[in-house]
N, CA, C and O atoms as CSV, one atom per row, in Angstrom:
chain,resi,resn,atom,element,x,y,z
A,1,UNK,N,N,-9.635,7.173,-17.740
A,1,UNK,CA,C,-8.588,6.983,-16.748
A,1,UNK,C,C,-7.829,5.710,-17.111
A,1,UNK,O,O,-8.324,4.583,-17.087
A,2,UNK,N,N,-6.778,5.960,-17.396
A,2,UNK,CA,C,-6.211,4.779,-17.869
A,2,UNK,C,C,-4.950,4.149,-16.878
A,2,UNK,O,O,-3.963,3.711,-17.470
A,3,UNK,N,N,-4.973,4.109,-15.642
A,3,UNK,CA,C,-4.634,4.131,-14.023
A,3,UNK,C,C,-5.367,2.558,-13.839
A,3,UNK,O,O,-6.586,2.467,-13.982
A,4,UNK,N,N,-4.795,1.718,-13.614
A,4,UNK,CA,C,-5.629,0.549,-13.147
A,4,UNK,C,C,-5.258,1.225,-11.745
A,4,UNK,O,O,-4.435,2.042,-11.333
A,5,UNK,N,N,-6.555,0.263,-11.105
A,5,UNK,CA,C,-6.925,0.161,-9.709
A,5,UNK,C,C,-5.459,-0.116,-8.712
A,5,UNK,O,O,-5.278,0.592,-7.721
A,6,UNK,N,N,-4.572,-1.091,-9.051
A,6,UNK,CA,C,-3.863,-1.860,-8.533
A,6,UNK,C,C,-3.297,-0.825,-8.686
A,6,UNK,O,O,-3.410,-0.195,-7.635
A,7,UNK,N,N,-2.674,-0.207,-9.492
A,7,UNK,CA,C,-1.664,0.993,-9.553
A,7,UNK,C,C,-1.781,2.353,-8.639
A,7,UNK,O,O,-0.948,2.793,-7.847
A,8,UNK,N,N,-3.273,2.968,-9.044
A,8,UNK,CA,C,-3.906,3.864,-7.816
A,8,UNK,C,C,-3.446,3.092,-6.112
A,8,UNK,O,O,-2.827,3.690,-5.232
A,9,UNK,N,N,-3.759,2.216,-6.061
A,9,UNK,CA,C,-3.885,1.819,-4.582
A,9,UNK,C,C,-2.009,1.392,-4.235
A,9,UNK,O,O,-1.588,1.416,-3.078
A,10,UNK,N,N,-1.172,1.064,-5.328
A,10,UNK,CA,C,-0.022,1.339,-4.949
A,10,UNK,C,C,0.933,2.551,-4.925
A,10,UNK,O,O,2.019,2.735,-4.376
A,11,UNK,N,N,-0.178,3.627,-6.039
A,11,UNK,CA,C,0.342,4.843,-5.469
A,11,UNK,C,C,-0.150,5.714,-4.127
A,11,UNK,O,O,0.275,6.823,-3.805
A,12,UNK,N,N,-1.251,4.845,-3.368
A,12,UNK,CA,C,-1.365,5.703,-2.476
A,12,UNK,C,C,-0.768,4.789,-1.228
A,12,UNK,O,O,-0.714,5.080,-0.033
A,13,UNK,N,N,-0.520,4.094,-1.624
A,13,UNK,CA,C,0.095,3.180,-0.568
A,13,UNK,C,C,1.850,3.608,-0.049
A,13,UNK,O,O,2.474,3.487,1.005
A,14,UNK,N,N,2.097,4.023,-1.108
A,14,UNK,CA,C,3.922,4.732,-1.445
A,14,UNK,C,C,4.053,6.373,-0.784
A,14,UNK,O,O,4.877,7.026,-0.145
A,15,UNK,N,N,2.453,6.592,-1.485
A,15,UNK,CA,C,2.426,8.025,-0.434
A,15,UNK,C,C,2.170,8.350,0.661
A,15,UNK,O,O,2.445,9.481,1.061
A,16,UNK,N,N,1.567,7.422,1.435
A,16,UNK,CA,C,1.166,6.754,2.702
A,16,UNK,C,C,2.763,6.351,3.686
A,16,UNK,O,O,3.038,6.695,4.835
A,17,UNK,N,N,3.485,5.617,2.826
A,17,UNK,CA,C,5.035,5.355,3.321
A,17,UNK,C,C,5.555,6.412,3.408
A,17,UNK,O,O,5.664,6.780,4.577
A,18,UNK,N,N,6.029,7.250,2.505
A,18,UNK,CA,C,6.346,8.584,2.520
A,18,UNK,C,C,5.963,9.721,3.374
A,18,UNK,O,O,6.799,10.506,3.821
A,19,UNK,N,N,4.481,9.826,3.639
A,19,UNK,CA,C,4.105,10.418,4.344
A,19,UNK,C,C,4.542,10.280,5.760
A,19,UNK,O,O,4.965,11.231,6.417
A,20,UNK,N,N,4.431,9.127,6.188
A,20,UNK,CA,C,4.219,8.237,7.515
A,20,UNK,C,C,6.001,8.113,8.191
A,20,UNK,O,O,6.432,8.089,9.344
A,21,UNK,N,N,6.387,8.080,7.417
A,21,UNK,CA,C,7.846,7.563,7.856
A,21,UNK,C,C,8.906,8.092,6.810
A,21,UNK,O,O,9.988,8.264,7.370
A,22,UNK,N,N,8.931,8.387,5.531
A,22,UNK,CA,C,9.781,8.826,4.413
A,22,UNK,C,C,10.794,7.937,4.249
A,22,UNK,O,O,11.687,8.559,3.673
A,23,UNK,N,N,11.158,6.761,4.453
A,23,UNK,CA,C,11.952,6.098,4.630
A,23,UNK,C,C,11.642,4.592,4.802
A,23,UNK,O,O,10.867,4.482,5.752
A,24,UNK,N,N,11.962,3.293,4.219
A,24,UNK,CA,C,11.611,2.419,4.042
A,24,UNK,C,C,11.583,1.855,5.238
A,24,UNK,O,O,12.445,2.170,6.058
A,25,UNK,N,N,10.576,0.907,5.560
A,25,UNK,CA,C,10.730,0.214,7.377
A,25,UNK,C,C,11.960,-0.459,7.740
A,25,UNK,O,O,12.383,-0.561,8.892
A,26,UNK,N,N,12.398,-0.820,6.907
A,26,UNK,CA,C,13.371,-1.464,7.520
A,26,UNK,C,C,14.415,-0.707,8.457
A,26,UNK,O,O,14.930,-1.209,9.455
A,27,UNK,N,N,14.661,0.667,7.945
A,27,UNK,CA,C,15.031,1.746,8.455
A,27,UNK,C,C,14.238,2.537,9.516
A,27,UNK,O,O,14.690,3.427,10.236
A,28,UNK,N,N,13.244,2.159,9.493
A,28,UNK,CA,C,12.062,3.090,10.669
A,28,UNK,C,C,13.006,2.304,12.311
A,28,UNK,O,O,13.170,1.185,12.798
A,29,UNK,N,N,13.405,3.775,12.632
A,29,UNK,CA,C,12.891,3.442,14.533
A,29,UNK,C,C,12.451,2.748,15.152
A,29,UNK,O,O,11.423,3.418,15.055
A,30,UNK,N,N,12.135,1.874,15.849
A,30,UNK,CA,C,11.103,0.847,16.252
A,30,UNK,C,C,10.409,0.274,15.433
A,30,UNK,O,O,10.740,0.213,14.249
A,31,UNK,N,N,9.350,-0.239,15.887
A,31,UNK,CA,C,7.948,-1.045,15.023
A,31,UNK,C,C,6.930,-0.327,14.856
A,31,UNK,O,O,6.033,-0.468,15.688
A,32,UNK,N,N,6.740,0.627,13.786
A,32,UNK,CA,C,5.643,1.349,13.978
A,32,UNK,C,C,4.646,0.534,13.619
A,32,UNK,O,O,4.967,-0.148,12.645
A,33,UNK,N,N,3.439,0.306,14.059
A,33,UNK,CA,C,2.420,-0.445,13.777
A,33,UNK,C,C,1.796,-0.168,12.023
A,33,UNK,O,O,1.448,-1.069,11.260
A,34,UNK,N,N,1.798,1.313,11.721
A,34,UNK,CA,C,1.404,1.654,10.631
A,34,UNK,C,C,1.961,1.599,9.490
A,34,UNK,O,O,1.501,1.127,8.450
A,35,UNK,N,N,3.313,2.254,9.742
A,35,UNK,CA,C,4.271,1.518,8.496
A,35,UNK,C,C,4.235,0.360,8.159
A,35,UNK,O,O,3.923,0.115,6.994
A,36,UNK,N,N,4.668,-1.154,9.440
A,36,UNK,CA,C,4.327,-2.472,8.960
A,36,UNK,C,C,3.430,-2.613,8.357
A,36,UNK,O,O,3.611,-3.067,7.227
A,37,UNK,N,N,2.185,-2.340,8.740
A,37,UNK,CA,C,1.175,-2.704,8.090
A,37,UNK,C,C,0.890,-2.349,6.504
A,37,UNK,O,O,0.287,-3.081,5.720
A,38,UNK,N,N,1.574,-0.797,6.153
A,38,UNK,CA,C,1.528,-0.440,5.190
A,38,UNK,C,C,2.271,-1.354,4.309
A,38,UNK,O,O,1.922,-1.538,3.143
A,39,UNK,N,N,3.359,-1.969,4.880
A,39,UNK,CA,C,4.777,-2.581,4.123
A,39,UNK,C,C,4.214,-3.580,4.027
A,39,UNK,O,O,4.717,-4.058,3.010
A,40,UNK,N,N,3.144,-4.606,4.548
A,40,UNK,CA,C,2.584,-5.920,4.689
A,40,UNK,C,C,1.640,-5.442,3.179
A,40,UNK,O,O,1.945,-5.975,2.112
A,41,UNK,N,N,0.782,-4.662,3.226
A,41,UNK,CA,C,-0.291,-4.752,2.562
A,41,UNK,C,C,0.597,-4.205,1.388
A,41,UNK,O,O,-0.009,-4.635,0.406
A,42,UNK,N,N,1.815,-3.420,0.859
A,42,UNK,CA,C,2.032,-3.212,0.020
A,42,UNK,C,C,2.762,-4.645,-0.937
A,42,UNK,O,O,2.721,-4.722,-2.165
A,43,UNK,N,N,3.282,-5.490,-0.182
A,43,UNK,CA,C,3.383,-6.736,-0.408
A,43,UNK,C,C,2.752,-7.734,-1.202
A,43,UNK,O,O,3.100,-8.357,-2.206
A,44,UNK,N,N,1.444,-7.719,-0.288
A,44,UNK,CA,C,0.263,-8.323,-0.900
A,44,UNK,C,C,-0.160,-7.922,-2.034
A,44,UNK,O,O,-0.612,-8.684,-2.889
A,45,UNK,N,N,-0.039,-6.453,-2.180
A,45,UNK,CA,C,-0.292,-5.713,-3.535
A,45,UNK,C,C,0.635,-6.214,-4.655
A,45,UNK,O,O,0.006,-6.700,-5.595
A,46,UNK,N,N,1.696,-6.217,-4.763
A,46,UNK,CA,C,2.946,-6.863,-5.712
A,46,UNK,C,C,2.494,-7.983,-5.976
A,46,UNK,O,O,2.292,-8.223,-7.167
A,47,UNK,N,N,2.225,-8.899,-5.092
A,47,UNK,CA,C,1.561,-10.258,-5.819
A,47,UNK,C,C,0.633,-10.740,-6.244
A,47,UNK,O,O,0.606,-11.873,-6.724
A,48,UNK,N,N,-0.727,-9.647,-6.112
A,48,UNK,CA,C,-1.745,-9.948,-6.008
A,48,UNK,C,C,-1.671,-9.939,-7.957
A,48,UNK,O,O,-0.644,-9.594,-8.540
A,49,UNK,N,N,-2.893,-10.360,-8.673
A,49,UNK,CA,C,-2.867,-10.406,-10.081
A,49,UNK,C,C,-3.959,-9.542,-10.156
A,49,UNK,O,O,-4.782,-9.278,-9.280
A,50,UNK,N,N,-3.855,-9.033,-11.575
A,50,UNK,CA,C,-5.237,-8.119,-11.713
A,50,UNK,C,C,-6.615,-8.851,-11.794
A,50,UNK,O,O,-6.819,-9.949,-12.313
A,51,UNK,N,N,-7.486,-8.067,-11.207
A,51,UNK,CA,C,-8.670,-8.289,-10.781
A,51,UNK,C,C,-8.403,-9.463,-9.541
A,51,UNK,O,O,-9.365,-10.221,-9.411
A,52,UNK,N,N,-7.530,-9.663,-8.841
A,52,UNK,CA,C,-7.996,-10.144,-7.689
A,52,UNK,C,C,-8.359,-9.637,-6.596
A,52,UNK,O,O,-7.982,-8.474,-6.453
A,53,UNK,N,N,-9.179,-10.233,-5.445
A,53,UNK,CA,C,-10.093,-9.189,-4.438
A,53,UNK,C,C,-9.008,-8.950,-4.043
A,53,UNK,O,O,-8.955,-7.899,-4.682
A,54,UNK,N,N,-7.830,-8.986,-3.429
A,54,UNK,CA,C,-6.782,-8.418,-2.557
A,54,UNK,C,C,-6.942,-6.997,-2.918
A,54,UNK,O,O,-6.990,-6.187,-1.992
A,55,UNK,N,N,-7.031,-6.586,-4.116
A,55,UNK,CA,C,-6.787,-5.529,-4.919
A,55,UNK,C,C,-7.888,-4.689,-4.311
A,55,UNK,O,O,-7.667,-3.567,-3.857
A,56,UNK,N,N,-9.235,-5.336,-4.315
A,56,UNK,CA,C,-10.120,-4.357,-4.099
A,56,UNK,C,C,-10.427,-4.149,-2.441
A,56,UNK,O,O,-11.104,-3.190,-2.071
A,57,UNK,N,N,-9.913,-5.055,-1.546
A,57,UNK,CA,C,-10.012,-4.997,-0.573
A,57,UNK,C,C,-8.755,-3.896,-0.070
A,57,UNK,O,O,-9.286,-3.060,0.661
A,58,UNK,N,N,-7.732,-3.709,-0.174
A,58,UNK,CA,C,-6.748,-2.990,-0.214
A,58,UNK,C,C,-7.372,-1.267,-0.415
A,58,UNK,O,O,-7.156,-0.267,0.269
A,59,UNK,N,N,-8.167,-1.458,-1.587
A,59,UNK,CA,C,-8.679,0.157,-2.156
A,59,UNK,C,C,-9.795,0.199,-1.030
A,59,UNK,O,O,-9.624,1.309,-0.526
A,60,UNK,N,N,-10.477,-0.198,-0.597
A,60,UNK,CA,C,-11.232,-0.063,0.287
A,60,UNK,C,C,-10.696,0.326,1.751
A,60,UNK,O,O,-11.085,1.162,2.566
A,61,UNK,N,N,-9.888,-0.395,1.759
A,61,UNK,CA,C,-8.974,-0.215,3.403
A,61,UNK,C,C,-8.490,0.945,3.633
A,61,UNK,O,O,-8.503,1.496,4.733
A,62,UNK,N,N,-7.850,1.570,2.215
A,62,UNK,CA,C,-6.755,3.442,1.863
A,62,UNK,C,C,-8.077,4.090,1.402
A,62,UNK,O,O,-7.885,5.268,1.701
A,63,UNK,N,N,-9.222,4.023,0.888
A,63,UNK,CA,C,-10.179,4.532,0.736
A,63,UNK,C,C,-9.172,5.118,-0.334
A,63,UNK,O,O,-8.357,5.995,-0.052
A,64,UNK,N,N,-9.333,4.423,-1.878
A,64,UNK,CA,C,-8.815,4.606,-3.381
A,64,UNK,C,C,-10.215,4.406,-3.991
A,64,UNK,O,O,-11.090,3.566,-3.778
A,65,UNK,N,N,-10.142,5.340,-4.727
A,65,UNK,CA,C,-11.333,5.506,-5.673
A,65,UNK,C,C,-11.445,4.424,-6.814
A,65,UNK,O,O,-12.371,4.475,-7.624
């Protein structure tokens, strides 16, 4: 598998957005609690560096293999 972790957990994080709302928050209706959160933690993901725990705490949270 040649998929780092960080990548898996930002592709399920994108499909999670998509799913949830299809449309970036800034554009969402109100405050959905879930989107933000998705948009917060996808954040954290962009900056995080490889092998840092953000990374693995994140895959744990979306339940990423």
């Amino acid at each position: 598998m040649s998929d780092s972790l960080k990548d898996r957990v930002r592709e399920k994080l994108l499909r999670q957005l998509a799913e949830d709302g299809g449309h970036p928050v800034q554009e969402a209706e109100g405050d959905d609690p879930r989107l933000v959160s998705i948009d917060s933690d996808l954040a954290a993901l962009e900056q995080a560096s490889d092998g840092d725990v953000v990374i693995e705490e994140l895959a744990a949270k979306y339940w990423v293999p």
